[in-house]
N, C-alpha and C positions, 0 to 999 in steps of 0.2 A: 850823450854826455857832454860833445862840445857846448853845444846849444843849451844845456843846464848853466855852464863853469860861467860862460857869460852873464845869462841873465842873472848870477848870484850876484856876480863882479858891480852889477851896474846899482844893487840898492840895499840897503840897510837891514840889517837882522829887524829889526822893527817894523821897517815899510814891507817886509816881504811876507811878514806873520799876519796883517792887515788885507793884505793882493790874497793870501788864501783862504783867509775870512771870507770874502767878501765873492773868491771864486767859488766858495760852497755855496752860500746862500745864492748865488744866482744862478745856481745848475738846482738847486731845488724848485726855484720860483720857473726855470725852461720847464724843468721836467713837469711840471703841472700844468703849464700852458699845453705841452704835447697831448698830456692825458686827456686832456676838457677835449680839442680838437679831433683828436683821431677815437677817443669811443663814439659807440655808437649810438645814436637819439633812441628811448624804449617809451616813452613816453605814447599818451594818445594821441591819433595820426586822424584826418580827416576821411570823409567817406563822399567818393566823388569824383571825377572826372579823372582824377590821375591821385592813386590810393596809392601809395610808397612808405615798404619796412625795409629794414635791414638789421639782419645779425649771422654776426661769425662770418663776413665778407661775402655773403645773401641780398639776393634783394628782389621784391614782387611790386612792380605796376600794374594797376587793373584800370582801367576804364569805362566807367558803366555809363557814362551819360553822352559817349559819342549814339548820333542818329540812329545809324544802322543794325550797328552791334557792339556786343561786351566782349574785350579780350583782354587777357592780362598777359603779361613779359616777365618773367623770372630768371635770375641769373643765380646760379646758387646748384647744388645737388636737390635735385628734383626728382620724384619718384610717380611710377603709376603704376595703377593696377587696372586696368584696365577692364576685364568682367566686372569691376565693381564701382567703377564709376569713379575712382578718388585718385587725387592727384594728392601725394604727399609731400610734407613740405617739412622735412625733418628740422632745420637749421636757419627755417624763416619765422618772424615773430607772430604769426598769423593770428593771435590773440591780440597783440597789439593795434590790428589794424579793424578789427571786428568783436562784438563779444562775443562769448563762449555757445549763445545760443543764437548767434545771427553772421557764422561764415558764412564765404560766398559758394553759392552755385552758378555756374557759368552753362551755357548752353551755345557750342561755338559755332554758330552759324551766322552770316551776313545779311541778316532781314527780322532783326530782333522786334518789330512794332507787327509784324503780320501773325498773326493768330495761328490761323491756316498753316502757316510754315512750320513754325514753331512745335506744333505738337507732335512731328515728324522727327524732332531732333532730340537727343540723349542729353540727359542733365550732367552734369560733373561736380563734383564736390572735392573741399577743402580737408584736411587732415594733417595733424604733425605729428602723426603716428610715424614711426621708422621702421617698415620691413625691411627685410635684409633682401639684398640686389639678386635678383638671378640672371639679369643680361646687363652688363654697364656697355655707356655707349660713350663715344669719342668727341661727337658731333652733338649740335643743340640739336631739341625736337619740335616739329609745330604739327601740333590737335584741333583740326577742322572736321567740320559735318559733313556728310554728301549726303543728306535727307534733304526735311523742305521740300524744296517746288524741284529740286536736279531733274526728277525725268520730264522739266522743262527747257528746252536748247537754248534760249533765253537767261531765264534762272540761271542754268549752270554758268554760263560767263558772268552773268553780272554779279550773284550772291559766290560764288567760287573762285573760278577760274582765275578771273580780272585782281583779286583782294589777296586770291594766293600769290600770283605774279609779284604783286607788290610790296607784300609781305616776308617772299623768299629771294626773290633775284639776289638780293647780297650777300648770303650765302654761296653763292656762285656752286652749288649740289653737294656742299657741305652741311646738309640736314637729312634730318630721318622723320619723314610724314607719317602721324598715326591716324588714321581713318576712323572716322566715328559713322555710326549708322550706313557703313558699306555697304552699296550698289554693285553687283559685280558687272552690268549693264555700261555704268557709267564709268569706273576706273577703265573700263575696256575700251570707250568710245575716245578718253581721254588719256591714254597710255602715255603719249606721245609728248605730251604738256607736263605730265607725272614723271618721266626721265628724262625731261628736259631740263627740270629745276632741281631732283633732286638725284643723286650717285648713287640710291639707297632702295631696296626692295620697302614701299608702303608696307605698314604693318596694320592688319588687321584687330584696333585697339579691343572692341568690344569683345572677341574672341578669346584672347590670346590670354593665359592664366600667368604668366609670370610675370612677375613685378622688375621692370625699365627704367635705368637708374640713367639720367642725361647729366649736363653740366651744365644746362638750361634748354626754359621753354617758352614757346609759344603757343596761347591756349587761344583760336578763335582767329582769326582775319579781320583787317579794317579794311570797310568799304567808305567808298567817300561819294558815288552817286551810282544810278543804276548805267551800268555798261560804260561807265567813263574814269577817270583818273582826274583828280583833282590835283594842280600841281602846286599848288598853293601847300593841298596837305602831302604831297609826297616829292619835293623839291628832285626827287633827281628819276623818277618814272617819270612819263605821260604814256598817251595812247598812240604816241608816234613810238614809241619805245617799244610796247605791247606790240603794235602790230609789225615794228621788224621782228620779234622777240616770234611770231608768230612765222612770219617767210621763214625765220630762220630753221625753225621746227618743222616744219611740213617741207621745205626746199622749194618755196615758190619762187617761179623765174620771173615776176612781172614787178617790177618798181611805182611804175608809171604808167596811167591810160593814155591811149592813144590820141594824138591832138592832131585833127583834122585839120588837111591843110599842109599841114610838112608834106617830106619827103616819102614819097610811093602812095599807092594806090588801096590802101588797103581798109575794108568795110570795120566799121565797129560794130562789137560784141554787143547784143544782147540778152541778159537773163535773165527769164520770166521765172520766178517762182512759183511751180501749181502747186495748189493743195486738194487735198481728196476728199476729206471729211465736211469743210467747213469753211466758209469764206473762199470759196470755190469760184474761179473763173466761167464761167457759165459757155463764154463763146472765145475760148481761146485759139482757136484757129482764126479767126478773122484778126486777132489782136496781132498773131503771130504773122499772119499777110500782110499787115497795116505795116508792119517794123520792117517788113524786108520790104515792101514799095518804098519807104522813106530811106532806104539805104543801109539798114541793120541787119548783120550777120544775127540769127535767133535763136538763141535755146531756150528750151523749154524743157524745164527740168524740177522735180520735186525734191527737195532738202531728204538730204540721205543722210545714216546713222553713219555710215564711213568718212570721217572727218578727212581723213590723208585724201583717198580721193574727191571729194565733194570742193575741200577746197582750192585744187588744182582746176577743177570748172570753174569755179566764182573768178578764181586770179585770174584767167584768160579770157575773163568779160570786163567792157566798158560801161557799162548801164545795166545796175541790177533795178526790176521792178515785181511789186509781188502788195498783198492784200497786208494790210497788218495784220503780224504775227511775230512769233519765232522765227521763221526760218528769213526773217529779215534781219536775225543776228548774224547771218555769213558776214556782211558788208566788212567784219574784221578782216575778212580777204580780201577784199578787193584794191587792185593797186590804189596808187595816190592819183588824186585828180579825178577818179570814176566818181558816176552820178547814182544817186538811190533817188527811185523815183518810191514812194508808198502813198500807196493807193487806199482811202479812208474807205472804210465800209460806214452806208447813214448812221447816224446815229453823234452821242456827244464827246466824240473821240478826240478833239485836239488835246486837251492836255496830256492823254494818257499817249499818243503822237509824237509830241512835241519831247516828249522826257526818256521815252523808252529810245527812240531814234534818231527824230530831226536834231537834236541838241548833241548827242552823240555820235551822230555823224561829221559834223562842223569839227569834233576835237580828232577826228579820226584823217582830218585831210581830204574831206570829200564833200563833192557836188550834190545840194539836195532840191526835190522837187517833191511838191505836193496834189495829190490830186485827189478831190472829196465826191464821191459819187452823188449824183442825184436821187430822188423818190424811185424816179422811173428805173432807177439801174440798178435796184435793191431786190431780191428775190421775194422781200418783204411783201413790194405791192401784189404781190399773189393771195396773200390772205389778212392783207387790212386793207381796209378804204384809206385816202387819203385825208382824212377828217379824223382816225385813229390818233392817239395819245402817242404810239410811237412814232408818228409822222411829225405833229404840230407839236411835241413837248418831250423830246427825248430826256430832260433833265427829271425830268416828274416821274420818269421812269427807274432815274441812277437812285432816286430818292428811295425808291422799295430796297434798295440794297444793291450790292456786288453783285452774289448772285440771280438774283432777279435781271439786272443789268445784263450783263453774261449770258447771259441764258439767252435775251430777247435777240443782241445786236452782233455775239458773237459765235456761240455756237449755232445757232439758226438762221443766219442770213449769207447767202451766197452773191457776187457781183457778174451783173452782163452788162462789162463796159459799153459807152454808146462812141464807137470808135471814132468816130467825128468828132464828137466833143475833145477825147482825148488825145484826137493825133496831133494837136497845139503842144501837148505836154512834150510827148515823144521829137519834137521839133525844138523845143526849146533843149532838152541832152542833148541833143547834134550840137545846138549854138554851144553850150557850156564847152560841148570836148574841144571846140575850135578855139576857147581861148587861151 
């Protein structure tokens, strides 16, 4: 009231009927600026690399045209049902972003151009149907596959493991992971990396009959290369992250390889990987003699299903070496500074080389060496001459296909290193660890 008696004091019964004119008409002219601003765009929205609606304080990203895979982001009350494939979206405009007979299906696994993978994995579909909740949750959710290639040791880091890391770390195990095409093989191999990111018992989507009502979701993992981190696309991961993120999980005591040359006496680790089936070391005993004359402590040791213990062996070696494969995916254990030596089997193996590991080990902080076997160290030459197609033109061979490929260079040819030749390589990890 004082603050009224003045400002009457200060102006004219005329000038003050003009000041309320003029203060209505410009509280209509705010209040419409507010409305334009703060509703929400219904309009038609693009279909594309980054698909964005919003209603009722909602909102759904998808992106279908990154490389590897489609996943979409939703913040909003989000529903699943999981026997049935559909993810609801009671309060999102999902008409708006698709027509009526072209929503999305999503398929959430990380290798969306491989075929092969692909048909392994469970489709998901769109709905703005509203059932009613029978479990509401506190926490966002993220819906990943464990089909595909997983009972590949490989596969599983590169298409899973690595995209979930990336995907959930910010959550810091404030999520609840719904599991699509569940392995019980594989949550069990990976328990460990599964209660490390998330507080929450994984839920058995496909099983489970009642409809999970979140506060948002994630439907599907981004990958950005195979077994690597791109930090370009994920500015506060890398693969130096990943692999503490890893000691931390399993409780590995080793930071650092040993550099020869310091203080004490003590032999570097070596760790051969055998295999049993296929690309098979032919005369590993002599390789295993060869490593301890040139001064390596040796193991010799096959890639085991027991991840806790498996990678307590890999941390306590200096020099992993082994045939291309899978079980050349340990190297995420191996301290900083150790060397991968991989060993090409003949045939037209660099790029698939070069991208599965040597390129990914460079972001992992570690020494790499190559070693490409010759004619004569191929199990091959037992049943071609060297005048054969897969000797003089192994590319005329990739030309019949993958599996043709595959078949010839992978699954049927075993290596008997010619230990001379290679004991340069094995000399050259000693020079690395000394620097």
């Amino acid at each position: 009231m004082l603050y009224d008696s003045i400002f009457a004091r200060s102006f004219s019964h005329h000038e003050l009927k003009k000041m309320r004119c003029g203060a209505f008409f410009g509280g209509l002219v705010l209040g419409f600026f507010i409305c334009i601003y703060f509703t929400p765009y219904h309009g038609p929205l693009p279909f594309g690399a980054g698909v964005t609606t919003r209603a009722k304080s909602s909102r759904i990203v998808c992106h279908f045209t990154e490389p590897e895979s489609d996943f979409c982001e939703m913040h909003g009350d989000t529903r699943i049902l999981g026997n049935s494939s559909t993810i609801f979206l009671p309060h999102f405009s999902v008409a708006d972003m698709f027509t009526k007979n072209n929503w999305p299906r999503i398929k959430p696994y990380a290798r969306k151009t491989d075929e092969g993978a692909m048909q392994h994995v469970r489709k998901f579909k769109f709905s703005q149907e509203m059932p009613r909740c029978t479990q509401n949750h506190s926490v966002p959710a993220v819906l990943f596959s464990i089909g595909g290639y997983t009972e590949n040791y490989f596969h599983s880091f590169s298409d899973v493991v690595i995209p979930l890391y990336t995907t959930t770390r910010k959550f810091k195990g404030q999520v609840q992971f719904l599991l699509a095409d569940k392995n019980v093989s594989w949550t069990t191999k990976f328990e460990v990396v599964l209660k490390k990111l998330s507080n929450y018992e994984a839920i058995d989507i496909d099983k489970d009959e009642g409809v999970h009502c979140f506060p948002s979701m994630i439907i599907g993992l981004k990958k950005h290369k195979d077994l690597s981190i791109d930090p370009l696309n994920s500015p506060d991961y890398s693969m130096t992250n990943f692999r503490e993120f890893l000691r931390s999980s399993y409780y590995l005591k080793r930071e650092y390889a040993i550099k020869l040359g310091s203080k004490g006496k003590k032999r570097p680790r070596l760790l051969i990987i055998s295999r049993k089936r296929t690309r098979t070391f032919m005369n590993e005993n002599e390789i295993v003699t060869m490593g301890q004359n040139l001064g390596f402590d040796v193991v010799l040791a096959e890639a085991r299903s027991n991840i806790s213990e498996f990678s307590q062996l890999v941390n306590s070696c200096d020099v992993l070496m082994g045939v291309h494969g899978a079980g050349l995916t340990n190297i995420v254990f191996l301290p900083k500074n150790a060397v991968l030596i991989q060993v090409l089997p003949f045939g037209d193996f660099e790029w698939i080389a070069r991208t599965f590991f040597e390129d990914p080990s460079k972001t992992m902080n570690l020494r790499y060496l190559e070693y490409k076997i010759s004619e004569k160290e191929s199990s091959m030459i037992q049943k071609y001459s060297l005048d054969d197609e897969v000797f003089k033109n192994p590319p005329s061979v990739a030309e019949k296909g993958w599996s043709y490929f595959k078949s010839m260079y992978l699954d049927n040819q075993n290596v008997k290193l010619d230990v001379c030749r290679f004991r340069a390589t094995l000399v050259e990890a000693l020079r690395m660890l000394s620097m």
